[in-house]
Rosetta silent file (secondary structure, phi, psi, omega in degrees, C-alpha in Angstrom):
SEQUENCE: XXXXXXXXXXXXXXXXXXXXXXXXXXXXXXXXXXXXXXXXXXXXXXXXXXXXXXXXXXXXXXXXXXXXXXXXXXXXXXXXXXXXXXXXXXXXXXXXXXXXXXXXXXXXXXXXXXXXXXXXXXXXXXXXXXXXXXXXXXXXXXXXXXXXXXX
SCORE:     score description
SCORE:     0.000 S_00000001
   1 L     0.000  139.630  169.624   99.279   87.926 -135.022 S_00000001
   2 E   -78.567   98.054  171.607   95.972   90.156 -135.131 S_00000001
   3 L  -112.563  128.089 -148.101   93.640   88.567 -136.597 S_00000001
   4 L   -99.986  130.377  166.133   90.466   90.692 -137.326 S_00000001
   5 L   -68.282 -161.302 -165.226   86.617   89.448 -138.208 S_00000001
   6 L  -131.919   27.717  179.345   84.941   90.484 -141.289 S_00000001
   7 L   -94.476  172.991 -139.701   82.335   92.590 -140.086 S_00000001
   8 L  -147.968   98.694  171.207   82.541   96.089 -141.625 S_00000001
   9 L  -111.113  158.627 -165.222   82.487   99.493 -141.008 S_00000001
  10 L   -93.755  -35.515  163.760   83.469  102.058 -143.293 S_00000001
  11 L   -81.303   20.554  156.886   85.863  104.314 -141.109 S_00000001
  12 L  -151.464   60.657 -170.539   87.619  102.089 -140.000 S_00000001
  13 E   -84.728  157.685 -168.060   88.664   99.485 -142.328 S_00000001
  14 L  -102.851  157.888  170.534   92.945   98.518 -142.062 S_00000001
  15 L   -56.295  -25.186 -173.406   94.769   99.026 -145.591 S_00000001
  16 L   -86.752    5.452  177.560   93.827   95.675 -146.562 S_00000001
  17 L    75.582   37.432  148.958   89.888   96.469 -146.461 S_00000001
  18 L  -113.744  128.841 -167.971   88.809   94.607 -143.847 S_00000001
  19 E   -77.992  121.880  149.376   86.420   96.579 -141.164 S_00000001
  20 L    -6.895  -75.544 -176.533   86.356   96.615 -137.422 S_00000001
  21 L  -159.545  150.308 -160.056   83.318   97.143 -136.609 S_00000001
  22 E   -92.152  136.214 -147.969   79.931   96.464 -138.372 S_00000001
  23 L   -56.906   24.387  170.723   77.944   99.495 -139.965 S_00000001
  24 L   -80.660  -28.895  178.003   74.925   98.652 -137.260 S_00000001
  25 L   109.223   17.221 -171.045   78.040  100.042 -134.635 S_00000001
  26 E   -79.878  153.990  178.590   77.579   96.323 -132.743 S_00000001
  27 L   -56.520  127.206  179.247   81.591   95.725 -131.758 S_00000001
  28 L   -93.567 -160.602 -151.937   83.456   93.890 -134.117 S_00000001
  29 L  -141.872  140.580  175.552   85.896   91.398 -133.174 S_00000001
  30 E  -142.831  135.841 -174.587   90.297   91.409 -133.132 S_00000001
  31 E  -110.625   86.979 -137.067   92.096   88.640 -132.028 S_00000001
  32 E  -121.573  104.881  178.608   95.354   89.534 -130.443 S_00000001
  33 L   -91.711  158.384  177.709   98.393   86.884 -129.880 S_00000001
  34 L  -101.391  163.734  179.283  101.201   87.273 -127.317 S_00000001
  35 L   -47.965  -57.208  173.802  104.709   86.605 -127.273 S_00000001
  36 L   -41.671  -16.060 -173.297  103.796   84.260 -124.558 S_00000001
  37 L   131.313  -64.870 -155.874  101.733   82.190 -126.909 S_00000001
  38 L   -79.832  118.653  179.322   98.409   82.745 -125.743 S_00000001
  39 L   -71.867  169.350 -175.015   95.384   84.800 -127.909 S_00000001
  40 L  -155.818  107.345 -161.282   93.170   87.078 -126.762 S_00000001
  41 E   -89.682  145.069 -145.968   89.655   87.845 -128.249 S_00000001
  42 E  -140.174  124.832  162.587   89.157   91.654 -128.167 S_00000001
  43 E   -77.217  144.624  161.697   85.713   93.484 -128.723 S_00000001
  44 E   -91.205  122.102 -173.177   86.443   96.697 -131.377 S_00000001
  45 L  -151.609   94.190 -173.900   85.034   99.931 -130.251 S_00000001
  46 L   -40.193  131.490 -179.336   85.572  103.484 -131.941 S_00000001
  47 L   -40.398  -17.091 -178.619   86.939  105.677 -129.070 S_00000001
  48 L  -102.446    3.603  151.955   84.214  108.280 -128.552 S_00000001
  49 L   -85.021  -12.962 -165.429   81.531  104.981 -127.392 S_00000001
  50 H   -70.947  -21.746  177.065   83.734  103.804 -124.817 S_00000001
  51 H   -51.712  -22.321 -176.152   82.614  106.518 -122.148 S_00000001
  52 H  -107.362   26.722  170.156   79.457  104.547 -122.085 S_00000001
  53 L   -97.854   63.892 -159.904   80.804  101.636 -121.262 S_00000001
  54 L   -96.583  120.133 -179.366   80.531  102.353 -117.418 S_00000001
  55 L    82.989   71.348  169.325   81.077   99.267 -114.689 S_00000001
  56 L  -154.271  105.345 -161.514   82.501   97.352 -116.857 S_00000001
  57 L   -98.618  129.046 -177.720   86.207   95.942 -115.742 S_00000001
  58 E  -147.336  172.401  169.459   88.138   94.987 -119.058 S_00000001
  59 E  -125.151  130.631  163.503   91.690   95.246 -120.028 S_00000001
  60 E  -113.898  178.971  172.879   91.783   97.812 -123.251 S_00000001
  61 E  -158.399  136.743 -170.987   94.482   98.972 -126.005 S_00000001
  62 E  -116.824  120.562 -165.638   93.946  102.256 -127.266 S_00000001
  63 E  -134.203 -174.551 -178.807   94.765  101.763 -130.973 S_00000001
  64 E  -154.056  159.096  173.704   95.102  103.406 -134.523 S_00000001
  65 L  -105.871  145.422  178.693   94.788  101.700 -137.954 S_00000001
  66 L  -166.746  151.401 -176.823   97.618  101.456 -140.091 S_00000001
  67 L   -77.462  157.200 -152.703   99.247   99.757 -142.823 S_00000001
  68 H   -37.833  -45.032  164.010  100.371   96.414 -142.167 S_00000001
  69 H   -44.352  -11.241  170.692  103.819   97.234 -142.962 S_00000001
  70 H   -97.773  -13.044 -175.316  104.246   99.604 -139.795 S_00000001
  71 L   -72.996  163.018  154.294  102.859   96.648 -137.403 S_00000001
  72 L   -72.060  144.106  163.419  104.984   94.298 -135.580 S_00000001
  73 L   -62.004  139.749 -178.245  105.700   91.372 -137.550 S_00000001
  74 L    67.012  -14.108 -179.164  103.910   88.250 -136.880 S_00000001
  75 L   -94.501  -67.564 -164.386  101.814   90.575 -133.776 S_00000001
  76 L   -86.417   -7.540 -143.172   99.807   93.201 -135.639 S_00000001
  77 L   -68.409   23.472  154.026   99.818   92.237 -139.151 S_00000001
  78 L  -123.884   51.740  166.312   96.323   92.837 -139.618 S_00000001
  79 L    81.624   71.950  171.499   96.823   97.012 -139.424 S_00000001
  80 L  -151.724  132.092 -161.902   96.949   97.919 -136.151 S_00000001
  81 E  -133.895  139.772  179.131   99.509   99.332 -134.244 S_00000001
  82 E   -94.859   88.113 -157.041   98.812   99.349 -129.999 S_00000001
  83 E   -50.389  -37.155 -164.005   99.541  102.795 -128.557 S_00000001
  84 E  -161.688  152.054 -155.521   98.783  101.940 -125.524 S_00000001
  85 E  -132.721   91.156  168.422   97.585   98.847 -123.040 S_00000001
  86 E  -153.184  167.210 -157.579   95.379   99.142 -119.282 S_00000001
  87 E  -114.017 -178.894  178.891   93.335   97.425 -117.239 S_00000001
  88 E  -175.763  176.532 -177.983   90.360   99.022 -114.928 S_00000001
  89 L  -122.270   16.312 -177.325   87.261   98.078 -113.278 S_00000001
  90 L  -161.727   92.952 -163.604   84.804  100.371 -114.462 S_00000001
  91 H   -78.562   -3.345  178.770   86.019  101.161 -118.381 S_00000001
  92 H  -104.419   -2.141  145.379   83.869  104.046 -119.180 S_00000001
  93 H   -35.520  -56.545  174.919   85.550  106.097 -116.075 S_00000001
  94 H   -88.716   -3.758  154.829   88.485  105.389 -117.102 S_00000001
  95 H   -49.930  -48.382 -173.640   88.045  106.713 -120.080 S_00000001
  96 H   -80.425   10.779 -165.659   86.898  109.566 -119.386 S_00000001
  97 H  -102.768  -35.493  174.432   89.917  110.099 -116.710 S_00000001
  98 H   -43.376  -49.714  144.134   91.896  109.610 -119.917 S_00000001
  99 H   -22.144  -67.857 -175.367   90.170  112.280 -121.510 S_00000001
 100 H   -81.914  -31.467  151.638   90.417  114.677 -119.328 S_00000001
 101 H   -63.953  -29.246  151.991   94.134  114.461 -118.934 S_00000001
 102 L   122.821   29.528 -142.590   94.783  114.514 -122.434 S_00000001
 103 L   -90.222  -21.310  177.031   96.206  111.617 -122.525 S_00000001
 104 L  -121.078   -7.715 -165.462   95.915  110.317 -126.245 S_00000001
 105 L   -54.836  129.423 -171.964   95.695  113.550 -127.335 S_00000001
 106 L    84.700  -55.256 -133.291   97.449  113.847 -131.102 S_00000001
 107 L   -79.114  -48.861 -172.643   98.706  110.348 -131.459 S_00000001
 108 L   113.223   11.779  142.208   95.204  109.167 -133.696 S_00000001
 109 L   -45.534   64.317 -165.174   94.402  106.459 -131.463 S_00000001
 110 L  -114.625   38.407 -178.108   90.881  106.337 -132.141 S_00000001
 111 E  -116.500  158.292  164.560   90.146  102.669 -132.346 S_00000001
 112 E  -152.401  138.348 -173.194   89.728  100.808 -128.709 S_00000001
 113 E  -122.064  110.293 -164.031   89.672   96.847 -128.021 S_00000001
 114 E   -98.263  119.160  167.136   87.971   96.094 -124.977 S_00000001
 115 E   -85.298  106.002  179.745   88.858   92.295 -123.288 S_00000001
 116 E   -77.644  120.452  167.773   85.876   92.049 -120.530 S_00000001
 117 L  -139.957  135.415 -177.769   87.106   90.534 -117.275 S_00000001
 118 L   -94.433  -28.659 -158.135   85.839   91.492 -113.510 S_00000001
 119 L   -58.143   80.225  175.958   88.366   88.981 -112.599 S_00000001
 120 H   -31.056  -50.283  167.539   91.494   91.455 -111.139 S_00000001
 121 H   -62.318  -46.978 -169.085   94.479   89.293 -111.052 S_00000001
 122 H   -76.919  -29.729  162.783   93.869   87.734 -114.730 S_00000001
 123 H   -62.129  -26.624  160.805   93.695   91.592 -115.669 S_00000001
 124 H   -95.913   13.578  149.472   96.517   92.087 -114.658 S_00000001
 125 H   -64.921  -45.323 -149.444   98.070   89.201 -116.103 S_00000001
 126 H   -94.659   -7.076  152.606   96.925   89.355 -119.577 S_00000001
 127 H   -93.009  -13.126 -164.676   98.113   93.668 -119.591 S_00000001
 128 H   -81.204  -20.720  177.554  101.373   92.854 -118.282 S_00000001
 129 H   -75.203  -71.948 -129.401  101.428   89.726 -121.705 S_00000001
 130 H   -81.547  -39.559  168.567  100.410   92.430 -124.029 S_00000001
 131 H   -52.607  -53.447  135.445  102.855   95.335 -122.743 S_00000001
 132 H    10.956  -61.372  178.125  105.404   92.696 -123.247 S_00000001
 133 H   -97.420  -33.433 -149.569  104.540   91.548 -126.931 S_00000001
 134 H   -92.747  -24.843 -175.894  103.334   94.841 -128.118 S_00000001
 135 L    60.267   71.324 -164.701  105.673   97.570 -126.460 S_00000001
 136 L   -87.870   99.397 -170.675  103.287  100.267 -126.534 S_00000001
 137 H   -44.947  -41.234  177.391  104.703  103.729 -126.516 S_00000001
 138 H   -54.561  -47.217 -171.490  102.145  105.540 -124.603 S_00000001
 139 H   -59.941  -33.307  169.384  102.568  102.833 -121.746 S_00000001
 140 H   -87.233  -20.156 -165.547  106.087  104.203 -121.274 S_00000001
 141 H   -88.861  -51.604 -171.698  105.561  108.120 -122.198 S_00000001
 142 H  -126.652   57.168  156.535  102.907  108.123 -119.120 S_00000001
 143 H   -57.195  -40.554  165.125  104.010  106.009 -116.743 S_00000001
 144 H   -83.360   18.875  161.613  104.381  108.150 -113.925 S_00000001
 145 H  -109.010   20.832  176.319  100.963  109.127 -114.247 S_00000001
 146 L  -107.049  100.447 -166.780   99.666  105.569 -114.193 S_00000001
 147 L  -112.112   54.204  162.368   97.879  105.158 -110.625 S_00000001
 148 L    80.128  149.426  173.794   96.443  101.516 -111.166 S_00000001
 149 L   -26.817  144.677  161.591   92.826  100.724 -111.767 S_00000001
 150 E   -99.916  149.771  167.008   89.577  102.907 -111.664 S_00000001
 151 L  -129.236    0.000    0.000   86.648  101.434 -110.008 S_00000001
């Protein structure tokens, strides 16, 4: 289950009218459980700030609001559906590597929920739980172009 805080921005509130991220533009907050069990608190961050998140090793999900009824049941249900799942060491690189390949281009994935961890190994635990629960389409459409962390 997603469960989302109640701070508020206005583009990007889920059909049920609860916001993201709060109109100062400070990160809101999504709470994302796995199949496995285990939650995962998520900073919210519309996609054109993330370039300036630079040296910063997180696991993201490149995301899109939507109504609840297109989420997975019991995963997404508070209007979010997770295009895509990776982990890196420097997150506003890899954005921009993202970017430049085109990589999101058209799907509307303009939401992004950044987990912060420097830790490698637990990043790559906690994307391999989420690909898992969430089945992210993107994560299979560019797999063979998926060469492992940026640093």
């Amino acid at each position: 289950m997603a469960i989302v805080g109640s701070q508020l921005l206005d583009h990007f509130e889920t059909q049920g009218g609860v916001g993201l991220l709060d109109r100062r533009g400070e990160a809101g907050q999504v709470v994302l459980r796995a199949s496995s069990g285990r939650a995962y608190a998520f900073e919210v961050h519309p996609q054109e700030a993330v370039s300036d998140l630079t040296e910063i090793g997180a696991i993201y999900c490149y995301a899109r609001a939507v109504p609840a009824a297109n989420c997975a049941i019991d995963f997404s249900g508070a209007g979010l559906e997770i295009g895509y799942v990776g982990k890196t060491g420097d997150m506003g690189r890899q954005d921009s590597e993202h970017e430049a390949r085109g990589d999101f281009a058209g799907y509307g994935f303009d939401i992004v929920l950044i987990l912060r961890s420097e830790d490698i190994a637990l990043r790559a635990d906690i994307k391999r739980d989420l690909v898992e629960t969430f089945n992210p389409v993107l994560n299979d459409l560019l797999r063979s172009i998926e060469c492992g962390e940026v640093s």
